[in-house]
N, C-alpha and C positions, 0 to 999 in steps of 0.2 A: 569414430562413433562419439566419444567426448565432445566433439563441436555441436553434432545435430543436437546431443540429446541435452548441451549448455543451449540452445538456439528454445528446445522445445519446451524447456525449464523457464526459460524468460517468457516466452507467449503465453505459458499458462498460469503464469505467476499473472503476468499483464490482462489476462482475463479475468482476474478478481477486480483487480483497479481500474481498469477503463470504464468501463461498463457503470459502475458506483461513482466515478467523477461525473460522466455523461449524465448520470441520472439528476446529482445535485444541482448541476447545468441547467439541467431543463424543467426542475423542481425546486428552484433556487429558495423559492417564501418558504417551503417544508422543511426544508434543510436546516436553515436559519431556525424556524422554531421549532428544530428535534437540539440543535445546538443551545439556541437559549432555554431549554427544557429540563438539562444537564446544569446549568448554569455555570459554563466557560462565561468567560470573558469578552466582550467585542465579538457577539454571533457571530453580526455579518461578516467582520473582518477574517473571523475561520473559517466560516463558509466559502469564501474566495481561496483562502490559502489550501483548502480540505481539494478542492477539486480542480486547482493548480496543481498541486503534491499529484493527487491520482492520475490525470490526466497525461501531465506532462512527464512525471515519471515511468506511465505505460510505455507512453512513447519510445522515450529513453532506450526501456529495457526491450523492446521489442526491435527496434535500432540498434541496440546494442552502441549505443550512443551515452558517455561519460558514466558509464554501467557502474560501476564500484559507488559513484557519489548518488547516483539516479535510488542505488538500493541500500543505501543508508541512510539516506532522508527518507523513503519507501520504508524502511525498518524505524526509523525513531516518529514518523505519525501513528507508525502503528501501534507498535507498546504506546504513544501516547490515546490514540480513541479507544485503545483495548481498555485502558486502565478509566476513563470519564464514560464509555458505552457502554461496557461490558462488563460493569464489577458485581460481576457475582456475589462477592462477600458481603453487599447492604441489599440485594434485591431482597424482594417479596419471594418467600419459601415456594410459591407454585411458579415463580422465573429463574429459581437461583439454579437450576440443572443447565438450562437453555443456556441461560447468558455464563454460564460455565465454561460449556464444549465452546461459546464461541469468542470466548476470552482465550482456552487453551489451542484453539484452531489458530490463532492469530500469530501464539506464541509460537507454533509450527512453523509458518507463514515466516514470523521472523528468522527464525532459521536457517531456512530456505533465503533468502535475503544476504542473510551473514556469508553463506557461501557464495555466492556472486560479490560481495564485498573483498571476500578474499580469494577469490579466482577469476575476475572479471568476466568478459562477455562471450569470452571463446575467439578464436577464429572467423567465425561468420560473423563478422558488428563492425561496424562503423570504426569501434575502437583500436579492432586489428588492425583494419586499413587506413588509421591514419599512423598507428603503430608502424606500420610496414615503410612508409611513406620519408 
């Protein structure tokens, strides 16, 4: 039971991120100016790394491919855009509930992360079977 429900923990973890890289993907100009909005550093250069990070780390975890690195760089963008997207603590009084739950949702999310950091990808991944091999 532990492997499927490590297997169904990664898919659903990877249906926050895929879907949010894909979208930068294919909204690339928006993306760029929600990132230069925030005022990071080198939009574009984030905007590439933002939906590399998501993308390829879906992947990853849904492979069950280099799982532990896949969700630690997966965990450190995250507290990274939680903390430049989601700071509640300078929004405007009729955002700061919103971007609240979705700074502490993140925090969750990282969570959920840390334990695949420290229990890899189960049995059913890539990882097993080169593990096995």
């Amino acid at each position: 039971m532990n492997n499927a429900l490590n297997l169904i923990g990664r898919l659903l973890i990877a249906a926050l991120f895929l879907p949010a890289g894909l979208a930068k993907l294919s909204g690339f100009e928006g993306t760029v100016g929600y990132i230069t909005s925030v005022g990071l550093p080198m939009p574009t250069a984030a905007a590439v790394a933002a939906l590399a990070v998501e993308i390829l780390g879906s992947v990853a975890l849904i492979l069950g491919f280099q799982t532990r690195v896949a969700a630690a760089v997966l965990a450190l963008f995250t507290l990274v855009a939680s903390i430049y997207f989601h700071a509640f603590w300078v929004a405007a009084p009729e955002q700061a509930f919103v971007q609240q739950l979705l700074f502490f949702k993140n925090i969750g999310l990282i969570g959920g992360l840390m334990v695949l950091v420290s229990s890899g990808a189960g049995a059913w991944s890539l990882d097993a079977k080169k593990q096995a091999q």
